[in-house]
Backbone as CSV, one residue per row, in Angstrom:
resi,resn,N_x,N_y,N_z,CA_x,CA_y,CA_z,C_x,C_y,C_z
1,UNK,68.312,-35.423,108.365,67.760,-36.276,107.315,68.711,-37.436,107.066
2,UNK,68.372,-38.617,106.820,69.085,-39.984,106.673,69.129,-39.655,105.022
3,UNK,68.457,-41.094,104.360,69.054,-41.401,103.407,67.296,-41.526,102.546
4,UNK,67.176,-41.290,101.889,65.563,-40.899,101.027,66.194,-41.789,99.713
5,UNK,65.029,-42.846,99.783,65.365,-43.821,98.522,63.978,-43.622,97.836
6,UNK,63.860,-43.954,96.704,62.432,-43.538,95.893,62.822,-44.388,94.258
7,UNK,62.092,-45.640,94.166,62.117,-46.821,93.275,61.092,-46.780,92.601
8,UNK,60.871,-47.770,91.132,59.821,-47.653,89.912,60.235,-49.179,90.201
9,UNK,59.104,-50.125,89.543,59.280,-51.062,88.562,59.758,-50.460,87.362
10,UNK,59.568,-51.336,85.802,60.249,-50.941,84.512,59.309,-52.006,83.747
11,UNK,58.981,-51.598,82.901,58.327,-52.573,81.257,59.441,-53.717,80.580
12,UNK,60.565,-52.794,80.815,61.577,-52.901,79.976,61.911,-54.577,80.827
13,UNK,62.318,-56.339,79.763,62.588,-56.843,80.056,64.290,-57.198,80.648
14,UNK,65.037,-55.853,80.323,65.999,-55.544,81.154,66.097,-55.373,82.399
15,UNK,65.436,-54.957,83.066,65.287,-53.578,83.816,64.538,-54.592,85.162
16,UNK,64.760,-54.804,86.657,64.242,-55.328,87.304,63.806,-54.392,88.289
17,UNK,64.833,-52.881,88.415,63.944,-51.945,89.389,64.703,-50.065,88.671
18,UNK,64.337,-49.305,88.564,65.296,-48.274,88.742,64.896,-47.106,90.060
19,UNK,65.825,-46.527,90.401,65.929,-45.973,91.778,66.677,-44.728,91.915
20,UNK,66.278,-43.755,92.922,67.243,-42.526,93.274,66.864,-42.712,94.366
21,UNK,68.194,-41.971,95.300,68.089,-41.476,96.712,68.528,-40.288,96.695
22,UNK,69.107,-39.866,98.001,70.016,-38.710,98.364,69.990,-38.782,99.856
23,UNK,71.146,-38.352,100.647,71.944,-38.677,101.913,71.626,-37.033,102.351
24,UNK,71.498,-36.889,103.129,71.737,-35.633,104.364,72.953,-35.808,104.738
25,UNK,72.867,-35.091,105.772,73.600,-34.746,106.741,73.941,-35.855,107.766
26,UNK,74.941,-36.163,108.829,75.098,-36.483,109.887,74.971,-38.692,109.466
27,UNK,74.578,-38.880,108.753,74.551,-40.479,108.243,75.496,-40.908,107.352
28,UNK,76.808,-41.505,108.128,77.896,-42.334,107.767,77.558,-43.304,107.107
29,UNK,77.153,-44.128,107.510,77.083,-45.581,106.721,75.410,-46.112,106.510
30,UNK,75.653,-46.972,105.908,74.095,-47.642,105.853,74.255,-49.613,105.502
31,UNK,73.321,-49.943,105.455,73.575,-51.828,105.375,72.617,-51.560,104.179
32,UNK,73.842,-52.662,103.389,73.818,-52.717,102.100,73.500,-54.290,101.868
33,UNK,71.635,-54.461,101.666,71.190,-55.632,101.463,71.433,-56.936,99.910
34,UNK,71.702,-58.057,100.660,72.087,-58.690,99.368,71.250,-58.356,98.144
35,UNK,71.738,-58.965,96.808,71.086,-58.636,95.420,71.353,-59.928,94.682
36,UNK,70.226,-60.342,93.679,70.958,-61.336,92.685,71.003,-60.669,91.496
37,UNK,71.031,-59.046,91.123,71.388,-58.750,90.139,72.345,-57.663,89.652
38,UNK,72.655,-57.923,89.029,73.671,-56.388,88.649,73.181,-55.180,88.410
39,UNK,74.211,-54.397,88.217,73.827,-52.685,88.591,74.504,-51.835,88.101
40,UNK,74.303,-50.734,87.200,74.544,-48.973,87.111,74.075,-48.514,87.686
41,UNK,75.291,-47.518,88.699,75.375,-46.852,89.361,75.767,-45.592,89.328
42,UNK,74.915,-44.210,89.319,75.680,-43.131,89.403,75.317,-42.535,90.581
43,UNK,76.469,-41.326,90.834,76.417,-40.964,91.885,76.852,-39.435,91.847
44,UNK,77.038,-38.403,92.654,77.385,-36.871,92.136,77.657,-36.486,93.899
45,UNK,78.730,-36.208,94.573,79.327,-35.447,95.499,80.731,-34.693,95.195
46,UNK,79.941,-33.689,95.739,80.889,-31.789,96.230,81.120,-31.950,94.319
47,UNK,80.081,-32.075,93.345,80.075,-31.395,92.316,80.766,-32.708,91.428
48,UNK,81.549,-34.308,91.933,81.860,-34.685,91.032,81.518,-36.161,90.604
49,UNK,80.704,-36.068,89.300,79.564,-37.765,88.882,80.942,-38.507,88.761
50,UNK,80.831,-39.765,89.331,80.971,-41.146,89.342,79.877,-42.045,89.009
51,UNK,80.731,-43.164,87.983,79.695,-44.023,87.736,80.286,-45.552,88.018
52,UNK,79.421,-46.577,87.603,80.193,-47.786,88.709,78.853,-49.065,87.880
53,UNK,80.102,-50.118,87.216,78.655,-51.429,87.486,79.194,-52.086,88.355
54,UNK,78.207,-52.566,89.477,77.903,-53.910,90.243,77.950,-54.841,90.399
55,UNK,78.452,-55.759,90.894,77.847,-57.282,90.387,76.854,-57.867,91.764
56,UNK,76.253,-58.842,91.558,75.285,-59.330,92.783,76.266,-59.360,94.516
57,UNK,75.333,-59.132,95.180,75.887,-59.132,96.466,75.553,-60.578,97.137
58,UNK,76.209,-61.191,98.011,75.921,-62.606,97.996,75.548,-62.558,99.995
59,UNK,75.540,-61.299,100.372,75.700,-60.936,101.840,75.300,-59.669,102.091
60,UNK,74.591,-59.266,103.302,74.391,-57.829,103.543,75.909,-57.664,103.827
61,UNK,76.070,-56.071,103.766,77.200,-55.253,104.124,77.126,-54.352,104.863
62,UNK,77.860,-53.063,105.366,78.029,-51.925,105.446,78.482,-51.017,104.774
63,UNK,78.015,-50.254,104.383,78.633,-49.245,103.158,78.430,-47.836,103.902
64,UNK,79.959,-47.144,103.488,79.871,-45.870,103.871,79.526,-44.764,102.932
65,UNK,78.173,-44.141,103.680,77.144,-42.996,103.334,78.084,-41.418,102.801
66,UNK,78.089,-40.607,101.376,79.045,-39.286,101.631,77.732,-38.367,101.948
67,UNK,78.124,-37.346,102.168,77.196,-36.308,102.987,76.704,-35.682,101.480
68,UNK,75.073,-35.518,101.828,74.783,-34.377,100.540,75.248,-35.376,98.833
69,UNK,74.771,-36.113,98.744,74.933,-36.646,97.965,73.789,-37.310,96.826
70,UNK,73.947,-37.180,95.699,72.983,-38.201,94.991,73.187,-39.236,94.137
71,UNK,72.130,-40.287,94.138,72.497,-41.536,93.596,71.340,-42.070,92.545
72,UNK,71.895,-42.838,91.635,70.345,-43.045,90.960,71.114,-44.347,90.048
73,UNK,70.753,-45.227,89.787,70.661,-46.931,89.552,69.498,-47.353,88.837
74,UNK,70.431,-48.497,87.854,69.415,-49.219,86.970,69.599,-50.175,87.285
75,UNK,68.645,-51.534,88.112,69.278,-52.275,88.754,68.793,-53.390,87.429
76,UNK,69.277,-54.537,86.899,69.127,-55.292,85.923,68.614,-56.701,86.076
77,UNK,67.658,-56.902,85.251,67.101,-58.372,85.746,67.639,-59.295,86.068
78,UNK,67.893,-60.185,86.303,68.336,-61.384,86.553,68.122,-61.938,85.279
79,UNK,69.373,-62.589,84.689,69.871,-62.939,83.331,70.063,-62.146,82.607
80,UNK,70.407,-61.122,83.107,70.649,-59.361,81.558,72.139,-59.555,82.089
81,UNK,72.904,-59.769,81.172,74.292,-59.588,80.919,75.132,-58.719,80.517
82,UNK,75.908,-57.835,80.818,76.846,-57.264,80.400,78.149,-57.708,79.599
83,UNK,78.277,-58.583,78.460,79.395,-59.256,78.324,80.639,-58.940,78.008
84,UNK,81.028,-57.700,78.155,82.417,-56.433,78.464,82.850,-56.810,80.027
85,UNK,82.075,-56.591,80.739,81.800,-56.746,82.493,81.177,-57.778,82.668
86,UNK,81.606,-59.098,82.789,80.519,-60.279,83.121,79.940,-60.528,84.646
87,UNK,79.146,-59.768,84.785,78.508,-60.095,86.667,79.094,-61.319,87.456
88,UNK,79.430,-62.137,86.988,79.619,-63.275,87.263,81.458,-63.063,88.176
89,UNK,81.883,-62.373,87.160,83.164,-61.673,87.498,83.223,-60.453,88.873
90,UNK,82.019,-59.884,88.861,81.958,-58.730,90.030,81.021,-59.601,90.855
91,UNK,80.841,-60.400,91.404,80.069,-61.012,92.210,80.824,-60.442,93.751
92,UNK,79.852,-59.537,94.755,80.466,-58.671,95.923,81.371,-57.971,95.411
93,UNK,81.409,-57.322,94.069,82.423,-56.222,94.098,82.159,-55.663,92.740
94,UNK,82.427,-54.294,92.506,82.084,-53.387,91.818,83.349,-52.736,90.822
95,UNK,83.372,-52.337,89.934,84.126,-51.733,89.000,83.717,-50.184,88.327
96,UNK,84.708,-49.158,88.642,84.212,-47.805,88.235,84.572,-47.570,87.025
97,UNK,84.072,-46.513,86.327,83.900,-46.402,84.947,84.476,-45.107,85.052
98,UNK,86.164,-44.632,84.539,86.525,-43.705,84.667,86.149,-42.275,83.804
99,UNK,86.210,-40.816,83.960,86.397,-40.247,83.511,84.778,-39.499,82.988
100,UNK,84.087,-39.994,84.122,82.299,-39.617,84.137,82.587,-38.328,84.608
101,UNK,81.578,-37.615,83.698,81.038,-36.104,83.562,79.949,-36.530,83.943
102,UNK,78.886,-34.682,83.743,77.750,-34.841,84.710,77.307,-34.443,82.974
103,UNK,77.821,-34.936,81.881,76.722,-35.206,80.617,76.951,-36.866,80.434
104,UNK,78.476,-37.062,80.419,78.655,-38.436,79.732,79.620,-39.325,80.421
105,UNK,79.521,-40.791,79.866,80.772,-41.351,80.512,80.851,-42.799,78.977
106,UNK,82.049,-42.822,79.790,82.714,-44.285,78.629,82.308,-45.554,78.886
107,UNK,81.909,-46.162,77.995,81.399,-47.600,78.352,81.702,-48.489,76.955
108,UNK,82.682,-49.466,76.924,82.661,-50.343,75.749,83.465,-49.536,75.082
109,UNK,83.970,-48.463,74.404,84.932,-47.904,73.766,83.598,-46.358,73.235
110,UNK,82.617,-46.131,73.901,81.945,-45.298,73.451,81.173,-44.353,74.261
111,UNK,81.084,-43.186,73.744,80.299,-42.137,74.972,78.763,-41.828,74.862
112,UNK,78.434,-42.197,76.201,76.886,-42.317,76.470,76.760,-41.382,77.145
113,UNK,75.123,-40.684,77.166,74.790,-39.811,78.032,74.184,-40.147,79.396
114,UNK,74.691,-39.399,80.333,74.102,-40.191,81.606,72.674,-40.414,81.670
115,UNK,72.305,-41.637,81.770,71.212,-41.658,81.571,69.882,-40.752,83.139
116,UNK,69.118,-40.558,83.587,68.434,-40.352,84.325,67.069,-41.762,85.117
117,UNK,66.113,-40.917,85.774,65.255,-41.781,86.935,64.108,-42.080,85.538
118,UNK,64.026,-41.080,84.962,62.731,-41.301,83.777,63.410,-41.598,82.833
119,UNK,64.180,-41.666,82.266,64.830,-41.838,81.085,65.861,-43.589,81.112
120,UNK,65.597,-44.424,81.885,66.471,-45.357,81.547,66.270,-46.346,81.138
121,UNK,64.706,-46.257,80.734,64.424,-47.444,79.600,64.961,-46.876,78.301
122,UNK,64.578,-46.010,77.863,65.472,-45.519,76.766,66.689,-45.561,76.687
123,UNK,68.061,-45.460,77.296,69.252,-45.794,77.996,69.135,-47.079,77.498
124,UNK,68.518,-48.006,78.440,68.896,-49.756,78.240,68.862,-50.188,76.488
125,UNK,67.533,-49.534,76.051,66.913,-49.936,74.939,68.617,-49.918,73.988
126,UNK,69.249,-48.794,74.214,70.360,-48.399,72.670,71.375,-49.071,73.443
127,UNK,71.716,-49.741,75.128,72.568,-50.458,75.332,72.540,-51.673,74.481
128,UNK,71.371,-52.198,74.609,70.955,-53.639,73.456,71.595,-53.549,72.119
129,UNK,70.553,-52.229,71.892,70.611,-51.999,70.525,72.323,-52.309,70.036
130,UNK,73.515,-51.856,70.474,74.496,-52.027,70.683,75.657,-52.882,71.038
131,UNK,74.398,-53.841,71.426,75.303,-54.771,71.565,76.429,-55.216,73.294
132,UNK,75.959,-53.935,74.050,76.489,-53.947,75.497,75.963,-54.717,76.432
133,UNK,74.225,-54.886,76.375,73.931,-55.815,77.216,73.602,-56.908,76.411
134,UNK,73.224,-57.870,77.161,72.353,-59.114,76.718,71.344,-59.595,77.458
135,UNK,70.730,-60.966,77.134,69.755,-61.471,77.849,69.613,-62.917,77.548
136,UNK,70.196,-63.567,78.750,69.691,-65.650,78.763,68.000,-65.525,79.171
137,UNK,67.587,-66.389,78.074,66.121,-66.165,78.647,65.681,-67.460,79.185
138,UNK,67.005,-68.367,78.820,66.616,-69.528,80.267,66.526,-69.279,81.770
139,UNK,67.511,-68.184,81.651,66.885,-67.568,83.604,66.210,-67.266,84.150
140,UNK,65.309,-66.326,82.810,64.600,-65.613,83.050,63.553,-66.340,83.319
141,UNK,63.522,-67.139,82.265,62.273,-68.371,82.428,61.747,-69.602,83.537
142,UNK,63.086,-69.649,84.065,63.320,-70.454,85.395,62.184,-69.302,86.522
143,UNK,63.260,-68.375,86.472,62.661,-67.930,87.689,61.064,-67.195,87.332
144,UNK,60.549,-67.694,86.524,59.280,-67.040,86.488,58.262,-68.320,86.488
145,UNK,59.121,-69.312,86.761,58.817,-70.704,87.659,58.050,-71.753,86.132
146,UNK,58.909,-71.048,85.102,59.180,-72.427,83.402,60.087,-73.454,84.051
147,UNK,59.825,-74.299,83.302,60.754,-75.846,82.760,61.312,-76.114,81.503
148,UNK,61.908,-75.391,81.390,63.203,-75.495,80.207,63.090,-77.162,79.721
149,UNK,63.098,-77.538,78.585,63.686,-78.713,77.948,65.323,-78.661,77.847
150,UNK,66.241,-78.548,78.913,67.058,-78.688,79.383,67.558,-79.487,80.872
151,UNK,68.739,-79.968,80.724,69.482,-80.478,81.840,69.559,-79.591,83.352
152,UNK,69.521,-80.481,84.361,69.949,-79.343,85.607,70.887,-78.954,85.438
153,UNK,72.263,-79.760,84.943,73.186,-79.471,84.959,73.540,-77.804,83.997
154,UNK,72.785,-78.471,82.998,72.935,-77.248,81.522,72.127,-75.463,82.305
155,UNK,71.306,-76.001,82.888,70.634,-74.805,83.452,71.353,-74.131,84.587
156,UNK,71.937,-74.789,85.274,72.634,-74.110,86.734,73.859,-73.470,85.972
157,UNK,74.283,-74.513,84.690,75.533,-73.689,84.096,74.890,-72.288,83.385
158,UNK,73.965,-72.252,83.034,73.215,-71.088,82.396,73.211,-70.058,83.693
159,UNK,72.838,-70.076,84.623,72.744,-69.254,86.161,73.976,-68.738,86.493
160,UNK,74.860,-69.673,86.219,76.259,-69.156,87.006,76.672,-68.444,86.324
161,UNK,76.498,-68.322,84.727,77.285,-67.944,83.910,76.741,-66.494,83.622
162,UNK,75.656,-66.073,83.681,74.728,-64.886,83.248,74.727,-63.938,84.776
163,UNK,74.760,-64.615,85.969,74.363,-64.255,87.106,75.624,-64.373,87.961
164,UNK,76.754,-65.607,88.121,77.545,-65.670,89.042,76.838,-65.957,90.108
165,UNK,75.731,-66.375,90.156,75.366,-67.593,91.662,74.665,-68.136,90.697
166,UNK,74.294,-69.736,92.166,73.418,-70.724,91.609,71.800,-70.492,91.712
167,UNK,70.865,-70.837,91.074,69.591,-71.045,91.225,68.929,-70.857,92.654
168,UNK,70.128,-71.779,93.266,69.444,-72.011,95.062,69.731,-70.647,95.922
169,UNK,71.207,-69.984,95.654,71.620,-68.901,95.699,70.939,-67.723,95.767
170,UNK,69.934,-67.511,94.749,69.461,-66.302,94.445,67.759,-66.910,94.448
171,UNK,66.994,-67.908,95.045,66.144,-68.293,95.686,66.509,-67.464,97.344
172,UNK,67.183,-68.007,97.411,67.471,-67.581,99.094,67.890,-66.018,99.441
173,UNK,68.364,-65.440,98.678,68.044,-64.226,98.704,66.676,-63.395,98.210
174,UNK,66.587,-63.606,97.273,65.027,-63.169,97.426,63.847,-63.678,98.376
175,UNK,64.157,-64.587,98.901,62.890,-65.201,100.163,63.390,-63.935,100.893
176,UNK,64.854,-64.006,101.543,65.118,-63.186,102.368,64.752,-61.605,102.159
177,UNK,64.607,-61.517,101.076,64.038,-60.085,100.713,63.164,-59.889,101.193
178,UNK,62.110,-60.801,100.579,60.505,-60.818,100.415,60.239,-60.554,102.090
179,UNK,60.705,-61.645,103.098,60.582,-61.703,104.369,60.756,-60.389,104.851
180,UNK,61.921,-59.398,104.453,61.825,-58.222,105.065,60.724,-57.564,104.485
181,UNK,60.967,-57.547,103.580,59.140,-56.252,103.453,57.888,-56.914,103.950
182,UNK,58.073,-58.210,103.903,56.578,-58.600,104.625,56.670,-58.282,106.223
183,UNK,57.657,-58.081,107.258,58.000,-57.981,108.536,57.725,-56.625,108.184
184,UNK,58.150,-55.952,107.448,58.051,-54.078,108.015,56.708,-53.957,107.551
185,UNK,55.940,-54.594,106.784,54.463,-54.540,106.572,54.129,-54.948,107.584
186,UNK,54.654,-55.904,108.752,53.727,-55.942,110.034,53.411,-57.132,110.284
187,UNK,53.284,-57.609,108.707,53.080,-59.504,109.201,53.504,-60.296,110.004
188,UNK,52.527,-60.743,110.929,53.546,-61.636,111.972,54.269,-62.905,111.400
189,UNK,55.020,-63.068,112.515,56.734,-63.666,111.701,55.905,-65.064,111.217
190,UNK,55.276,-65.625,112.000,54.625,-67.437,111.837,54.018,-67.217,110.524
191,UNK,53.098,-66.524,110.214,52.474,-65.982,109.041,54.066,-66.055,107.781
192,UNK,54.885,-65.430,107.560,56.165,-65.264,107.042,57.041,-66.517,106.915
193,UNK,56.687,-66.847,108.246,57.849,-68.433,107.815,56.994,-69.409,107.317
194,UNK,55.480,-69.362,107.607,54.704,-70.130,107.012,54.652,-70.065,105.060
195,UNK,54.345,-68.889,104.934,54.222,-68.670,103.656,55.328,-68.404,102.677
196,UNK,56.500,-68.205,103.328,57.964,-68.344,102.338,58.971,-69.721,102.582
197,UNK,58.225,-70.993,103.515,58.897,-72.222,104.037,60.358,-71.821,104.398
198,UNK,60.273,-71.218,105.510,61.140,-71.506,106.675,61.271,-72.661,107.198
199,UNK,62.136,-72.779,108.374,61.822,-74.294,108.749,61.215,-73.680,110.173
200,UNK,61.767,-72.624,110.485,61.168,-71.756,112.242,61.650,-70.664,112.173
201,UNK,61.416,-69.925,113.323,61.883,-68.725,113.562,63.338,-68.514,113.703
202,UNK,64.375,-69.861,114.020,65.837,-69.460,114.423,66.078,-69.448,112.796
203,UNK,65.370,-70.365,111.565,65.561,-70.369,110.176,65.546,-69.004,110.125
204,UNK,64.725,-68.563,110.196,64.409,-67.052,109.587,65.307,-66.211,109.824
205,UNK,65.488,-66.297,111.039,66.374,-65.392,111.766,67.950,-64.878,111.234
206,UNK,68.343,-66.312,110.809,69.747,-66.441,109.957,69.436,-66.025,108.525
207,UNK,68.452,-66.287,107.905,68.456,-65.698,106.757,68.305,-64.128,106.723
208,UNK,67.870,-64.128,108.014,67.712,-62.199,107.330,69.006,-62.139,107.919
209,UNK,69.738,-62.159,108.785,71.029,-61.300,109.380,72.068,-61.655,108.044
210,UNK,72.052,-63.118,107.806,72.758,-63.347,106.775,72.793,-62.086,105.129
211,UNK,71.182,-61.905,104.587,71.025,-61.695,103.691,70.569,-59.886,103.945
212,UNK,69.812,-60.024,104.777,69.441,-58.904,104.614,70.013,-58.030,106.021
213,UNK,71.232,-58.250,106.710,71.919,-57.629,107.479,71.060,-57.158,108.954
214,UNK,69.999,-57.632,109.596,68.727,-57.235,110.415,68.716,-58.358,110.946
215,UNK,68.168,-58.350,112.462,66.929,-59.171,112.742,65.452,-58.714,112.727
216,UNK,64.588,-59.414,112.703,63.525,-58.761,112.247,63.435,-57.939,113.715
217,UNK,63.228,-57.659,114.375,63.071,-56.680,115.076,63.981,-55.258,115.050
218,UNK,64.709,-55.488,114.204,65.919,-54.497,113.846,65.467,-53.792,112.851
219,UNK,64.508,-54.358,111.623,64.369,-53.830,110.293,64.410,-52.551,110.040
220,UNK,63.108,-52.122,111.411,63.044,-50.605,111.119,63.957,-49.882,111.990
221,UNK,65.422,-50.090,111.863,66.098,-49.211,112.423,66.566,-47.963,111.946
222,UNK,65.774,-46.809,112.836,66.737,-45.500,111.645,67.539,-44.980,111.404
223,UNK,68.955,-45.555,112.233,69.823,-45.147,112.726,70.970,-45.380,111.554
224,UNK,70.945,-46.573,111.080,71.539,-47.259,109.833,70.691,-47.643,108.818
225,UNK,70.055,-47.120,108.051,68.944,-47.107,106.785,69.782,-48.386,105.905
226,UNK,68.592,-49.386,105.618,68.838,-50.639,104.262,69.072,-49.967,103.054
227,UNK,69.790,-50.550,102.486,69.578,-49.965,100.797,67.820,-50.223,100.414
228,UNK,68.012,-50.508,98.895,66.940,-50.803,98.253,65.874,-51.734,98.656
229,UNK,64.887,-52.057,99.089,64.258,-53.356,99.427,62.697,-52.755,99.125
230,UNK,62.168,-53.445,98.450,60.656,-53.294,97.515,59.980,-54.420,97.541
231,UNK,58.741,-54.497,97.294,58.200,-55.455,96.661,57.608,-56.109,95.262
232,UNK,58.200,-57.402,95.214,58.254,-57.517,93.685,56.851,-58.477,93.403
């Protein structure tokens, strides 16, 4: 058995996906596809929870797989802020949260219960409530394709600052997303570069190896399983 991933959408305007897997046997590593958003992360091997926030990935990776393991993530919208941990600050790199039990862990000077796969809108909701996360809703609004009565300038500073990339940044990773699930759906590639403006197939080509670590003829490889990749 590889690596078994199993994702929700969320209501919650926090909340952009939440997710569990679990690893078998015999699968070392896996490619770890870019993200433009941040992340809680828990995890539980040979009996001991770790927890971990994220910041956006700006590149596929390789990440090494532990055997027998489980994982489960609240991955966060784009513009939900942590302002203890500013994403912007973990941009390709992650920070662990010491001293996680398999009831609770420390966050901000206070003990939370681990949250779960059904339970993490409730989780986010008393993070707010609290004062741990936040939310720019100029980002949010951008990318749901608004026009702010604001400056480019004022807005890209709004992006960098909530997110740690630019606008164009996290455009180009999500095309590159989108492109992979439309390729493992089968769509032929002209169809794909047509409808996400590529410029051709060598375009395409660099954006997925770049972003999403594949060429499209690679996608469905089972040998090295993608992280997360859905359709939004």
């Amino acid at each position: 058995m590889g690596l078994e991933v199993e994702s929700r959408p969320s209501d919650s305007p926090y909340i952009e996906r939440v997710w569990r897997s679990s690893s078998g046997d015999g699968l070392r590593q896996m490619t770890s596809v870019a993200s433009a958003h941040g992340e809680l992360v828990v995890w539980e091997e040979r009996g001991r929870v770790s927890v971990a926030v994220r910041g956006p990935e700006t590149r596929a990776s390789r990440a090494p797989v532990p055997e027998d393991a489980t994982f489960f993530g609240i991955l966060f919208s784009a513009g939900t802020t942590m302002p203890h941990l500013p994403f912007h600050r973990l941009v390709d790199s992650d920070v662990e949260i010491p001293d996680a039990t398999r009831r609770a862990f420390w966050l901000k000077g206070s003990a939370w219960p681990l949250p779960g796969y059904d339970s993490a809108e409730s989780f986010v909701h008393r993070l707010v409530r609290e004062g741990v996360l936040d939310r720019d809703p100029v980002v949010a609004a951008v990318l749901r394709g608004e026009t702010p009565e604001l400056s480019e300038r004022t807005i890209q500073r709004r992006f960098v600052a909530a997110t740690g990339l630019t606008r164009g940044a996290i455009r180009q990773i999500h095309r590159a997303r989108r492109a992979a699930v439309m390729l493992r759906e089968r769509v032929p590639v002209q169809d794909v570069i047509f409808e996400l403006g590529y410029f051709d197939q060598p375009h395409l080509a660099r954006s997925l190896s770049r972003f999403v670590g594949r060429t499209a003829t690679r996608l469905g490889d089972p040998s090295e399983p993608l992280s997360l990749l859905y359709k939004t």
